[in-house]
MIDOSE-1310 file (N, C-alpha, C; in nm, 2 decimals, decimal comma, always signed):
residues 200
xxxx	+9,58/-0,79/-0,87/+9,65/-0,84/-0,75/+9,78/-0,75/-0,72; +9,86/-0,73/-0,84/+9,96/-0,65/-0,80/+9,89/-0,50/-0,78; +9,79/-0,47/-0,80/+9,79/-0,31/-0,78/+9,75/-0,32/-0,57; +9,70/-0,44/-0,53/+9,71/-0,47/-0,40/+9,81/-0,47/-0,31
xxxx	+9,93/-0,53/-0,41/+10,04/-0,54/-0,36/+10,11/-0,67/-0,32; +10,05/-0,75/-0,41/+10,02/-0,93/-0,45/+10,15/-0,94/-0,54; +10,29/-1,00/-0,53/+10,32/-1,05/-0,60/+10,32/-1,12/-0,69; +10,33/-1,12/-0,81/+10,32/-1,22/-0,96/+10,36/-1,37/-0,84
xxxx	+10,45/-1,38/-0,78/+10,51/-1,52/-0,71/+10,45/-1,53/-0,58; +10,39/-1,42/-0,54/+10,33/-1,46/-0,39/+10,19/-1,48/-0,42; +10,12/-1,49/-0,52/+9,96/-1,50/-0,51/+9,90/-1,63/-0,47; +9,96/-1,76/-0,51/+9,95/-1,88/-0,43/+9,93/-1,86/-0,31
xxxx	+9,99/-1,83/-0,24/+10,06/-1,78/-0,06/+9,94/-1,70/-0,07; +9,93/-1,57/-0,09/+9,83/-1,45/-0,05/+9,64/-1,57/-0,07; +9,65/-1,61/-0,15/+9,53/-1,68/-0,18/+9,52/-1,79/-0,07; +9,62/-1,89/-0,05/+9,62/-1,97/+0,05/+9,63/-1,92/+0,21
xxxx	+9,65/-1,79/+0,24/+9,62/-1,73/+0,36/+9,51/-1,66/+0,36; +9,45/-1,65/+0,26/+9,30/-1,58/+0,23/+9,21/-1,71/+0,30; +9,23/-1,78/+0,19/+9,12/-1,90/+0,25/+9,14/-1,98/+0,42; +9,27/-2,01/+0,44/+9,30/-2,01/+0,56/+9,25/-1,92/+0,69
xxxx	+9,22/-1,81/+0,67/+9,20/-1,72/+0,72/+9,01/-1,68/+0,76; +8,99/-1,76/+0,65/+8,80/-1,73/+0,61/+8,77/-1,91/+0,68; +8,84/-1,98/+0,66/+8,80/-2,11/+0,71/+8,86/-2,14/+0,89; +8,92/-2,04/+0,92/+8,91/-2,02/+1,06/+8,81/-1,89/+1,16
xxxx	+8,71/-1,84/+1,08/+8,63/-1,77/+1,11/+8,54/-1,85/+1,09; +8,53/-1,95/+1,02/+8,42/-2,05/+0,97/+8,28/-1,99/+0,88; +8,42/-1,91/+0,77/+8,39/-1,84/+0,64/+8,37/-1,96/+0,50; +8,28/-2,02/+0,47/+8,27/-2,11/+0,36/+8,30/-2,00/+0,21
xxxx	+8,34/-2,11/+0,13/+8,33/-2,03/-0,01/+8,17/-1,97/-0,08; +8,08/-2,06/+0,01/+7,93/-2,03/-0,04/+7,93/-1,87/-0,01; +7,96/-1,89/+0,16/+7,94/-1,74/+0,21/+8,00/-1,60/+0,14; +8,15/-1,64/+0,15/+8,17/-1,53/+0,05/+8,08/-1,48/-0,09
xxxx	+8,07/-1,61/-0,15/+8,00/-1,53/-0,28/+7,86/-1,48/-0,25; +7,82/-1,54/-0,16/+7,69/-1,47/-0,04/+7,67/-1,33/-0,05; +7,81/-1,33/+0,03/+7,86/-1,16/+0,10/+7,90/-1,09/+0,03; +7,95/-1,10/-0,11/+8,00/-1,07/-0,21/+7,90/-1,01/-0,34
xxxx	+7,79/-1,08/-0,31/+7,64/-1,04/-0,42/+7,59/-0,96/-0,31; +7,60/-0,93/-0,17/+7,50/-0,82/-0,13/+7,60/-0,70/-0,10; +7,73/-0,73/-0,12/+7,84/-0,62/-0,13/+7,79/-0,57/-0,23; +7,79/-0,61/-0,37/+7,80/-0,57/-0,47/+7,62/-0,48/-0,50
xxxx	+7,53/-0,56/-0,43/+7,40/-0,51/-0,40/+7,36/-0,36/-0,34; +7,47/-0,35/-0,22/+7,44/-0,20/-0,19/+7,55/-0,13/-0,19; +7,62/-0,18/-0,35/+7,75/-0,07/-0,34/+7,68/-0,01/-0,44; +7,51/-0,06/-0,48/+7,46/+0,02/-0,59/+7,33/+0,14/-0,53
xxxx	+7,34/+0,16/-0,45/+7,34/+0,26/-0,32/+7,46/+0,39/-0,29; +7,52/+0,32/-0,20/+7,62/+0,36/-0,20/+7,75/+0,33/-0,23; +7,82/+0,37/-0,27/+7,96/+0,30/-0,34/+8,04/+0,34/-0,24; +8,16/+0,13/-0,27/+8,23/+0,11/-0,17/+8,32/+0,22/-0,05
xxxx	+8,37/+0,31/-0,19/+8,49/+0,44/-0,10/+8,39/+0,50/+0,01; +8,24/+0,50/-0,02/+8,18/+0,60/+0,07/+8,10/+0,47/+0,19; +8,13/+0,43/+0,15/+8,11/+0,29/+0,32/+8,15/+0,37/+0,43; +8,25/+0,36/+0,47/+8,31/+0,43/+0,58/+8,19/+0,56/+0,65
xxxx	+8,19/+0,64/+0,57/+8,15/+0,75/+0,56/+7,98/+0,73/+0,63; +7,89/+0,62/+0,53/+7,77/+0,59/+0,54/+7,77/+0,53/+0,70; +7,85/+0,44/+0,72/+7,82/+0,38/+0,87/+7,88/+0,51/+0,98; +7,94/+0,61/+0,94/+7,95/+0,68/+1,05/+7,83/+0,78/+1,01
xxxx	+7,76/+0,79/+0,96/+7,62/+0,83/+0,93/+7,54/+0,77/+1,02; +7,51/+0,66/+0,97/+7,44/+0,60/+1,00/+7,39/+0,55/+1,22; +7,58/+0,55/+1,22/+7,58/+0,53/+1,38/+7,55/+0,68/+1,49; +7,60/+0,79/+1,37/+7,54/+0,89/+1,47/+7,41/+0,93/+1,48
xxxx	+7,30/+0,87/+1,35/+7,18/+0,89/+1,35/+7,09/+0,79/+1,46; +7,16/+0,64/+1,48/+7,14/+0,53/+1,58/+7,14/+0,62/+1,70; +7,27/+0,70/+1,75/+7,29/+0,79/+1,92/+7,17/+0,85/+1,90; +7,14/+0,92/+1,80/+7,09/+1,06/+1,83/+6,96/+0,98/+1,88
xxxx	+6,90/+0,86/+1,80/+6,74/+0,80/+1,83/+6,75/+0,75/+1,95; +6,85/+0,73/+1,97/+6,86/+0,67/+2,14/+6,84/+0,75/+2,23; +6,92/+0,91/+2,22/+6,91/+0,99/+2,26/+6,79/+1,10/+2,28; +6,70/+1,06/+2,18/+6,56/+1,09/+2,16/+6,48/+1,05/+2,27
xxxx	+6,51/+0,87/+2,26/+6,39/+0,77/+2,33/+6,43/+0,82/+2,45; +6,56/+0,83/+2,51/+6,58/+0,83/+2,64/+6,47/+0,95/+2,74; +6,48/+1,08/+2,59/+6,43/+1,20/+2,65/+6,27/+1,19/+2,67; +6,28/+1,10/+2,59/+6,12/+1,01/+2,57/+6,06/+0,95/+2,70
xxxx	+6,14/+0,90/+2,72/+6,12/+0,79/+2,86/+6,10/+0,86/+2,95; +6,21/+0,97/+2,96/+6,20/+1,10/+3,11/+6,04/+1,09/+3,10; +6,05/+1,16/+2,97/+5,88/+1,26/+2,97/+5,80/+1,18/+3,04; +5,80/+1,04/+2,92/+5,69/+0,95/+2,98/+5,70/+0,95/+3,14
xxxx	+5,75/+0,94/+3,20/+5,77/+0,93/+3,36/+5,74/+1,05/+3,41; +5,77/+1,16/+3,38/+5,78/+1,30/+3,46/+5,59/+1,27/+3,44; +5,51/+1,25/+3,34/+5,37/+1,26/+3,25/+5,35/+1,14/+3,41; +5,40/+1,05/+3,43/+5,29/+0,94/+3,48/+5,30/+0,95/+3,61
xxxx	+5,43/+1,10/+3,70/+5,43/+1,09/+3,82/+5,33/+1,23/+3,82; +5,31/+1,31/+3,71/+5,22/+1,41/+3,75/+5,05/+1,36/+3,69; +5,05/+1,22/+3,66/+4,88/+1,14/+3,66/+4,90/+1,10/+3,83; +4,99/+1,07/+3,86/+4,99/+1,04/+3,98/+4,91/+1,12/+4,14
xxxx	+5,00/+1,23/+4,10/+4,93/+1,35/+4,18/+4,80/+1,36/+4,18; +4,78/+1,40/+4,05/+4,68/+1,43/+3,98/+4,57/+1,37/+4,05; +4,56/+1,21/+4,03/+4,50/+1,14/+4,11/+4,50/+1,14/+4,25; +4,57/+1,16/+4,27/+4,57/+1,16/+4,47/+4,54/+1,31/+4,52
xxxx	+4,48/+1,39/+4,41/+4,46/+1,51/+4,45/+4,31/+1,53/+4,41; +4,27/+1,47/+4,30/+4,08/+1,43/+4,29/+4,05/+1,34/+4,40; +4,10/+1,25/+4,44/+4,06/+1,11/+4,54/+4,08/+1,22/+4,64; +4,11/+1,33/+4,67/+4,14/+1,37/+4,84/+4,01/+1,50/+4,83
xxxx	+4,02/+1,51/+4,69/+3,90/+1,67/+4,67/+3,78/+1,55/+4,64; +3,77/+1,44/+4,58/+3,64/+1,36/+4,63/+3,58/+1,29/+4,74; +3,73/+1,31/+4,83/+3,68/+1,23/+4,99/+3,64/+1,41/+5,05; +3,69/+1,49/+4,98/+3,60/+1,62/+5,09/+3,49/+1,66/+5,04
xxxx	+3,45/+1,63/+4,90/+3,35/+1,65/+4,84/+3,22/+1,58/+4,90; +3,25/+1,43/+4,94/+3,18/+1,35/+5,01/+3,13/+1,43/+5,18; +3,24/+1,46/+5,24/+3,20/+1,50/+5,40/+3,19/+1,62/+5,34; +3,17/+1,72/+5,30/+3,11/+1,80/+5,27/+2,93/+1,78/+5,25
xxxx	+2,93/+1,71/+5,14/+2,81/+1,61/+5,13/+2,75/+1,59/+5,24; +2,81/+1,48/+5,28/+2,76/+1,44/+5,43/+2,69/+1,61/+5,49; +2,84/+1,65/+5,53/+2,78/+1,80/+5,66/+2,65/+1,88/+5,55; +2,65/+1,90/+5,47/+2,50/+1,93/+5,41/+2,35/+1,87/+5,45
xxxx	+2,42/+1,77/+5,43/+2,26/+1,70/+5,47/+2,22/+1,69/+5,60; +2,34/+1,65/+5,67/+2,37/+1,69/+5,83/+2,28/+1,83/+5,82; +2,26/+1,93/+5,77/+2,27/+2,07/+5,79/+2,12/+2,09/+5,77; +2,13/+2,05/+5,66/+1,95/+2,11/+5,61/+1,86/+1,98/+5,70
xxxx	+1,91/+1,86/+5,73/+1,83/+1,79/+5,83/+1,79/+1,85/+5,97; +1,89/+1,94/+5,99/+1,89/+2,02/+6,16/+1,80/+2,09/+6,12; +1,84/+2,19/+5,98/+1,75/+2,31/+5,98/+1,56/+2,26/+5,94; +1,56/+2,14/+5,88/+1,42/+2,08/+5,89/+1,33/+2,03/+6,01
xxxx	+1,48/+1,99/+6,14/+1,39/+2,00/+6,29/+1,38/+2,07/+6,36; +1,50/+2,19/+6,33/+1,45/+2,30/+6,43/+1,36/+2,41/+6,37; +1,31/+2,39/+6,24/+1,19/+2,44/+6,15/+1,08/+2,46/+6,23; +1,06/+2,24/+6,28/+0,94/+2,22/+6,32/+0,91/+2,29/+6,45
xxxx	+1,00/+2,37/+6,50/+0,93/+2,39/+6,64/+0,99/+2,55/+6,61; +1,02/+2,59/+6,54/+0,99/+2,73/+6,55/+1,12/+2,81/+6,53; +1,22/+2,73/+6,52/+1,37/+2,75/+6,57/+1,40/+2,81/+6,44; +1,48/+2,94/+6,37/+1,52/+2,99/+6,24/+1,68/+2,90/+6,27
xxxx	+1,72/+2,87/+6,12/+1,84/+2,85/+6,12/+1,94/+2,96/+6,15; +1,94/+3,07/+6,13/+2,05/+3,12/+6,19/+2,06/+3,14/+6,34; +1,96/+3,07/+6,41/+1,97/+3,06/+6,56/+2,04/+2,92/+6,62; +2,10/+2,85/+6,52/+2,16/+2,73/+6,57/+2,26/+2,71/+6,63
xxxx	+2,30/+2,82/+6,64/+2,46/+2,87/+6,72/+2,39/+2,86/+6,91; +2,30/+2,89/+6,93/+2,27/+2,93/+7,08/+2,22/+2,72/+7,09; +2,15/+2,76/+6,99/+2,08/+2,57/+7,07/+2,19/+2,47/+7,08; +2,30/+2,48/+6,99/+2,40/+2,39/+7,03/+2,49/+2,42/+7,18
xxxx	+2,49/+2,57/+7,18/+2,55/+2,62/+7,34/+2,42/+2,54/+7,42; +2,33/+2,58/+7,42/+2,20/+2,50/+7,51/+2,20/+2,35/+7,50; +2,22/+2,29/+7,43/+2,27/+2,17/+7,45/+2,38/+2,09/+7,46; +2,49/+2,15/+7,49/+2,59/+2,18/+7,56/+2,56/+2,19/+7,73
xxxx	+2,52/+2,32/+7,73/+2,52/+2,36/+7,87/+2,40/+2,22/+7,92; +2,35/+2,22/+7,87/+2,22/+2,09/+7,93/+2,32/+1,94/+7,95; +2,40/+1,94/+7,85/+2,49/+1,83/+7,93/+2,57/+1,80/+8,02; +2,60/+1,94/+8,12/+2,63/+1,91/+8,23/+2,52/+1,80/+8,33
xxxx	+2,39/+1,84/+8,31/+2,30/+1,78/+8,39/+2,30/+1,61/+8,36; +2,38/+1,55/+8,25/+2,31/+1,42/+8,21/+2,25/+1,43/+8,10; +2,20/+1,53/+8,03/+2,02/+1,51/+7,96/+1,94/+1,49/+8,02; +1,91/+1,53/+8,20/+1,80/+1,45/+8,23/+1,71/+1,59/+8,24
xxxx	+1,61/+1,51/+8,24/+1,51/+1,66/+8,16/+1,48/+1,72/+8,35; +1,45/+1,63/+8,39/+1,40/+1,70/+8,57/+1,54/+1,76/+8,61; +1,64/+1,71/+8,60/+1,75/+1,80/+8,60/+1,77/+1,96/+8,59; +1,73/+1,93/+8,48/+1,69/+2,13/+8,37/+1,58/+2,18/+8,44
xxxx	+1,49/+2,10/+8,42/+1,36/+2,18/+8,50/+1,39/+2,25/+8,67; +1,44/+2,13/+8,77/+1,47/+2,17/+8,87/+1,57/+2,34/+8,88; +1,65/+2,29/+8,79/+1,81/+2,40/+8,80/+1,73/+2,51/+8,70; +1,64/+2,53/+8,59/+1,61/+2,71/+8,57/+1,50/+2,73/+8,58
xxxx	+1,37/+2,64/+8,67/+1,31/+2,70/+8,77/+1,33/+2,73/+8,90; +1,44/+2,73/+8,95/+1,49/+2,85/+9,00/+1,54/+2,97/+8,98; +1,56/+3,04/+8,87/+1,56/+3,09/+8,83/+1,47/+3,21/+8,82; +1,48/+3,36/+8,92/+1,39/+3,44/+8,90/+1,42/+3,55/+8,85
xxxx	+1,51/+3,53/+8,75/+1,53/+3,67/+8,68/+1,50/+3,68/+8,57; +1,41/+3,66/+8,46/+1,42/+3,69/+8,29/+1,54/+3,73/+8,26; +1,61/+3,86/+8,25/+1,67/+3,95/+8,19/+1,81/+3,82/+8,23; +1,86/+3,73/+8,30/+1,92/+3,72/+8,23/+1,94/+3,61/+8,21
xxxx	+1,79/+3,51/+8,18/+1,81/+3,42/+8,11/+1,80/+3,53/+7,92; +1,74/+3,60/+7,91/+1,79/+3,65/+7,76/+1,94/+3,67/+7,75; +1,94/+3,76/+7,84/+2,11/+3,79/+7,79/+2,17/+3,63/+7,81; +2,15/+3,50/+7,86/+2,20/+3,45/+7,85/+2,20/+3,33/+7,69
xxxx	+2,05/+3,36/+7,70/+2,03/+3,31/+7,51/+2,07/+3,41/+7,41; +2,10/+3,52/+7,45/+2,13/+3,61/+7,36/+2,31/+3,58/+7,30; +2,35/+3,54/+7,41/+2,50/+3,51/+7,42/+2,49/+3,33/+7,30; +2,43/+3,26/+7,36/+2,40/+3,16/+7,28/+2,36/+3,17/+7,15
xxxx	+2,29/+3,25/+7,12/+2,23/+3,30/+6,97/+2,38/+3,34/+6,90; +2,46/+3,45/+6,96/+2,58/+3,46/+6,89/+2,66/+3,39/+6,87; +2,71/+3,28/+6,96/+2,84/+3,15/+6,96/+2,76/+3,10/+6,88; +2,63/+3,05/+6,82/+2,59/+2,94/+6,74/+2,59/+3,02/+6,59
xxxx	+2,55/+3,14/+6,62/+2,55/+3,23/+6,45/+2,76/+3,20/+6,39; +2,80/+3,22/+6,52/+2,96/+3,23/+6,43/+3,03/+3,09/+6,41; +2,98/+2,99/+6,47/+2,96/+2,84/+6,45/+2,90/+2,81/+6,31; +2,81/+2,91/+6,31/+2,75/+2,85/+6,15/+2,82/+2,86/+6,06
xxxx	+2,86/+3,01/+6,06/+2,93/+3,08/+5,99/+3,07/+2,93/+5,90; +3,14/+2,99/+6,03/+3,23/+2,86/+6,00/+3,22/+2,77/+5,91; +3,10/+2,72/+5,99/+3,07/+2,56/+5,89/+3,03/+2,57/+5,69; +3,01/+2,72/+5,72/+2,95/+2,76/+5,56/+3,09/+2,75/+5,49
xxxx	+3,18/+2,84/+5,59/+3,33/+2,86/+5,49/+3,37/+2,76/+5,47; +3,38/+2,67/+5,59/+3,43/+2,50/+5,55/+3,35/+2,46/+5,40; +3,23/+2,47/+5,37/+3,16/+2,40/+5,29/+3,20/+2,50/+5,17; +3,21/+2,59/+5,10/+3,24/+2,70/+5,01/+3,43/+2,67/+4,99
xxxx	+3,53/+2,59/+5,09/+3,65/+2,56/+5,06/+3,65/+2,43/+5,01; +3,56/+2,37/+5,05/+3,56/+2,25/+4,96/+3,46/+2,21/+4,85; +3,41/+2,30/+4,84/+3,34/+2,32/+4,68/+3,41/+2,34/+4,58; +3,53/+2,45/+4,65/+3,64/+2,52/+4,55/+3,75/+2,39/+4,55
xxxx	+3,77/+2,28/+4,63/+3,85/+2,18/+4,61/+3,83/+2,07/+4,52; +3,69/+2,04/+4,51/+3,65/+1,97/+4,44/+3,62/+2,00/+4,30; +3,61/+2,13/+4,28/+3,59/+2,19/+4,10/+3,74/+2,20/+4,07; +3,84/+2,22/+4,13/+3,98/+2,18/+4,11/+3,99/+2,08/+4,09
xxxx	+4,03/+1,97/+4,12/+3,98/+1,82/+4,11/+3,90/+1,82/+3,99; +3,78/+1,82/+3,97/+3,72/+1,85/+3,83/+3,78/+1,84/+3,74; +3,86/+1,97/+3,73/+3,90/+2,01/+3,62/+4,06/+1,95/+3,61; +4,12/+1,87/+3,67/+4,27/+1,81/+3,69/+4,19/+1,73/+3,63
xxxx	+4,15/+1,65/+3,64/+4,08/+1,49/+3,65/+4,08/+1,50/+3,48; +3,94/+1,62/+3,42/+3,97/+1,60/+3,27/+4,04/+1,68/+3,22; +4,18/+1,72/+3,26/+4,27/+1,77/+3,16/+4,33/+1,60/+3,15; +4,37/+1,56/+3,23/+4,44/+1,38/+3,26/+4,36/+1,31/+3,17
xxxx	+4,28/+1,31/+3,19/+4,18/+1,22/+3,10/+4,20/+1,29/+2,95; +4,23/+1,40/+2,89/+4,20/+1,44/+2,77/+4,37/+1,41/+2,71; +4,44/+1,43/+2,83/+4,61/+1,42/+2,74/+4,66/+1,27/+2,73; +4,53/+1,14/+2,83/+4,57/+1,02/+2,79/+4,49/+0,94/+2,70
Protein backbone atom coordinates (compact mmCIF):
# COMPACT_ATOMS: atom_id res chain seq x y z
CA UNK A 1 0.00 0.00 0.00
CA UNK A 2 2.67 2.41 0.77
CA UNK A 3 4.56 1.66 -2.46
CA UNK A 4 0.89 3.05 -3.99
CA UNK A 5 1.16 5.79 -1.93
CA UNK A 6 -1.34 4.48 0.95
CA UNK A 7 -0.52 5.88 4.14
CA UNK A 8 0.28 3.45 7.20
CA UNK A 9 -2.81 5.89 8.75
CA UNK A 10 -4.84 6.48 5.64
CA UNK A 11 -5.48 2.79 4.63
CA UNK A 12 -8.85 2.62 6.50
CA UNK A 13 -9.95 5.84 4.46
CA UNK A 14 -8.23 4.58 0.97
CA UNK A 15 -10.06 1.11 1.64
CA UNK A 16 -13.33 2.75 2.63
CA UNK A 17 -13.31 4.93 -0.51
CA UNK A 18 -12.40 1.86 -2.54
CA UNK A 19 -15.45 0.06 -1.50
CA UNK A 20 -17.56 3.15 -1.67
CA UNK A 21 -16.60 3.76 -4.90
CA UNK A 22 -17.20 -0.07 -6.36
CA UNK A 23 -20.67 -0.01 -4.49
CA UNK A 24 -21.71 3.05 -6.36
CA UNK A 25 -20.93 1.51 -9.77
CA UNK A 26 -22.82 -1.38 -8.34
CA UNK A 27 -19.42 -3.35 -8.02
CA UNK A 28 -20.16 -6.36 -5.40
CA UNK A 29 -17.22 -7.91 -3.61
CA UNK A 30 -18.20 -11.25 -5.48
CA UNK A 31 -17.51 -9.29 -8.72
CA UNK A 32 -14.31 -8.13 -7.90
CA UNK A 33 -12.89 -11.37 -7.00
CA UNK A 34 -14.72 -12.26 -10.40
CA UNK A 35 -12.72 -9.66 -12.24
CA UNK A 36 -9.77 -10.21 -10.32
CA UNK A 37 -9.34 -14.25 -11.33
CA UNK A 38 -9.82 -13.30 -15.05
CA UNK A 39 -7.32 -10.35 -14.55
CA UNK A 40 -5.06 -12.56 -13.19
CA UNK A 41 -6.21 -15.20 -16.09
CA UNK A 42 -4.96 -13.19 -19.04
CA UNK A 43 -2.24 -11.49 -17.37
CA UNK A 44 -0.94 -15.15 -18.09
CA UNK A 45 -1.03 -14.13 -21.77
CA UNK A 46 -0.15 -11.03 -21.52
CA UNK A 47 1.23 -9.24 -18.59
CA UNK A 48 -0.39 -6.42 -16.86
CA UNK A 49 2.36 -3.43 -17.96
CA UNK A 50 1.66 -4.61 -21.57
CA UNK A 51 -2.29 -4.10 -21.39
CA UNK A 52 -2.16 -0.83 -22.64
CA UNK A 53 -0.17 -1.69 -25.39
CA UNK A 54 -2.36 -5.05 -26.33
CA UNK A 55 -5.75 -3.08 -26.50
CA UNK A 56 -4.11 -0.51 -28.76
CA UNK A 57 -3.27 -3.53 -30.77
CA UNK A 58 -5.96 -4.93 -30.70
CA UNK A 59 -8.29 -1.70 -31.57
CA UNK A 60 -6.21 -0.87 -34.59
CA UNK A 61 -6.56 -4.51 -35.83
CA UNK A 62 -10.69 -3.99 -35.04
CA UNK A 63 -10.32 -0.32 -37.77
CA UNK A 64 -8.38 -2.06 -40.08
CA UNK A 65 -11.29 -5.22 -40.29
CA UNK A 66 -13.79 -2.67 -40.51
CA UNK A 67 -11.90 -1.03 -42.96
CA UNK A 68 -11.54 -4.26 -44.91
CA UNK A 69 -15.50 -5.12 -44.76
CA UNK A 70 -16.29 -1.63 -45.81
CA UNK A 71 -14.12 -2.25 -49.05
CA UNK A 72 -15.93 -5.45 -49.02
CA UNK A 73 -19.25 -4.03 -49.21
CA UNK A 74 -18.16 -1.48 -52.17
CA UNK A 75 -17.12 -4.60 -54.18
CA UNK A 76 -19.99 -6.56 -53.26
CA UNK A 77 -22.22 -3.69 -54.75
CA UNK A 78 -19.94 -2.43 -57.67
CA UNK A 79 -20.28 -7.00 -58.42
CA UNK A 80 -24.23 -6.67 -58.08
CA UNK A 81 -24.70 -3.41 -60.15
CA UNK A 82 -22.49 -4.97 -62.98
CA UNK A 83 -24.93 -8.59 -62.52
CA UNK A 84 -27.30 -5.99 -63.04
CA UNK A 85 -26.33 -4.73 -66.47
CA UNK A 86 -25.20 -7.86 -67.26
CA UNK A 87 -28.73 -8.88 -67.08
CA UNK A 88 -30.48 -6.18 -68.75
CA UNK A 89 -28.05 -6.61 -71.56
CA UNK A 90 -28.84 -10.75 -72.21
CA UNK A 91 -32.79 -9.94 -71.63
CA UNK A 92 -32.38 -7.13 -74.49
CA UNK A 93 -29.80 -9.59 -76.73
CA UNK A 94 -32.59 -12.28 -75.96
CA UNK A 95 -35.64 -10.08 -76.85
CA UNK A 96 -33.50 -9.53 -80.40
CA UNK A 97 -32.56 -12.90 -80.54
CA UNK A 98 -36.33 -13.70 -80.49
CA UNK A 99 -37.39 -11.02 -83.47
CA UNK A 100 -34.64 -12.07 -85.16
CA UNK A 101 -36.10 -15.55 -84.79
CA UNK A 102 -39.36 -14.35 -85.61
CA UNK A 103 -37.88 -12.36 -89.10
CA UNK A 104 -36.30 -15.78 -90.01
CA UNK A 105 -39.03 -17.68 -90.15
CA UNK A 106 -40.94 -14.70 -91.55
CA UNK A 107 -38.13 -15.13 -94.24
CA UNK A 108 -37.72 -18.68 -95.24
CA UNK A 109 -41.72 -18.82 -95.04
CA UNK A 110 -41.74 -16.05 -98.01
CA UNK A 111 -38.97 -17.79 -99.66
CA UNK A 112 -41.16 -21.27 -99.41
CA UNK A 113 -44.19 -19.32 -101.27
CA UNK A 114 -42.51 -17.49 -103.63
CA UNK A 115 -40.64 -20.97 -104.43
CA UNK A 116 -44.00 -22.36 -105.29
CA UNK A 117 -44.67 -20.27 -108.17
CA UNK A 118 -41.36 -19.81 -109.49
CA UNK A 119 -40.27 -16.62 -107.74
CA UNK A 120 -36.01 -17.06 -106.61
CA UNK A 121 -35.45 -15.37 -103.33
CA UNK A 122 -33.16 -12.92 -104.29
CA UNK A 123 -36.08 -11.42 -106.39
CA UNK A 124 -38.08 -10.40 -103.39
CA UNK A 125 -37.01 -6.95 -103.44
CA UNK A 126 -39.25 -6.19 -106.83
CA UNK A 127 -42.42 -8.28 -105.49
CA UNK A 128 -42.59 -6.29 -102.40
CA UNK A 129 -42.27 -2.93 -104.76
CA UNK A 130 -45.17 -4.88 -106.92
CA UNK A 131 -47.15 -5.19 -104.04
CA UNK A 132 -46.75 -2.00 -102.93
CA UNK A 133 -47.37 -0.44 -106.24
CA UNK A 134 -50.67 -2.83 -106.41
CA UNK A 135 -51.87 -1.10 -103.37
CA UNK A 136 -52.61 1.93 -104.75
CA UNK A 137 -55.45 0.02 -106.59
CA UNK A 138 -57.15 -1.47 -103.23
CA UNK A 139 -55.80 -5.18 -103.98
CA UNK A 140 -58.54 -5.32 -106.26
CA UNK A 141 -57.37 -7.73 -108.78
CA UNK A 142 -59.77 -6.12 -111.86
CA UNK A 143 -58.22 -3.03 -110.79
CA UNK A 144 -54.49 -4.35 -111.95
CA UNK A 145 -55.88 -6.12 -114.75
CA UNK A 146 -57.79 -3.08 -116.23
CA UNK A 147 -54.65 -0.44 -115.45
CA UNK A 148 -51.62 -2.94 -117.21
CA UNK A 149 -53.69 -4.10 -119.82
CA UNK A 150 -53.36 -1.04 -121.14
CA UNK A 151 -50.32 -1.19 -121.29
CA UNK A 152 -48.64 -1.57 -124.82
CA UNK A 153 -45.17 -1.43 -124.35
CA UNK A 154 -43.07 -4.58 -122.96
CA UNK A 155 -39.79 -2.78 -122.65
CA UNK A 156 -41.02 -0.88 -120.12
CA UNK A 157 -42.91 -3.01 -118.09
CA UNK A 158 -39.19 -4.90 -117.76
CA UNK A 159 -37.36 -1.91 -117.13
CA UNK A 160 -39.98 -1.42 -114.83
CA UNK A 161 -39.56 -5.01 -112.95
CA UNK A 162 -36.12 -4.57 -113.50
CA UNK A 163 -36.10 -1.52 -111.21
CA UNK A 164 -38.30 -3.59 -108.71
CA UNK A 165 -35.88 -6.57 -108.81
CA UNK A 166 -33.18 -4.11 -107.53
CA UNK A 167 -35.15 -2.02 -104.56
CA UNK A 168 -36.14 -5.65 -103.32
CA UNK A 169 -32.43 -7.30 -103.77
CA UNK A 170 -31.12 -4.21 -101.46
CA UNK A 171 -34.19 -4.67 -99.09
CA UNK A 172 -32.91 -8.00 -98.63
CA UNK A 173 -29.77 -7.18 -98.21
CA UNK A 174 -30.65 -5.11 -95.30
CA UNK A 175 -32.63 -7.51 -93.60
CA UNK A 176 -29.62 -10.13 -93.73
CA UNK A 177 -27.31 -7.34 -91.96
CA UNK A 178 -30.07 -6.74 -89.39
CA UNK A 179 -30.11 -10.57 -88.80
CA UNK A 180 -25.97 -11.19 -88.72
CA UNK A 181 -26.12 -7.90 -85.91
CA UNK A 182 -28.14 -9.61 -83.89
CA UNK A 183 -26.63 -12.93 -83.98
CA UNK A 184 -23.42 -10.99 -82.87
CA UNK A 185 -25.76 -9.47 -79.96
CA UNK A 186 -26.90 -12.43 -78.76
CA UNK A 187 -23.39 -14.55 -78.62
CA UNK A 188 -22.40 -11.43 -76.50
CA UNK A 189 -25.13 -11.94 -74.22
CA UNK A 190 -23.98 -15.61 -74.26
CA UNK A 191 -21.01 -15.23 -73.15
CA UNK A 192 -21.87 -12.17 -70.28
CA UNK A 193 -24.58 -14.43 -69.04
CA UNK A 194 -21.85 -17.40 -68.23
CA UNK A 195 -19.04 -15.40 -67.10
CA UNK A 196 -22.15 -14.11 -64.24
CA UNK A 197 -23.14 -17.32 -63.76
CA UNK A 198 -19.52 -18.74 -63.21
CA UNK A 199 -18.26 -15.79 -60.71
CA UNK A 200 -21.70 -16.36 -58.69
Amino acid sequence: MLRIGVKEDGFESFMLDVYNRCKDIGLSPQSIAFHVADLLEFSKTVSLSKIPDYVKEKTTEKRKLEEEIEKLRAQIETLREQKEDAELLRDTALEDARITSFRLKWYTDVSEELAKYGIPVHDISKLVELVNNIRQYDYDVKKVINEFSNVDRPEDNIRYLDKNRHDLEEKLQNLKSDIEKNEHMRFKAAISTTILNELY
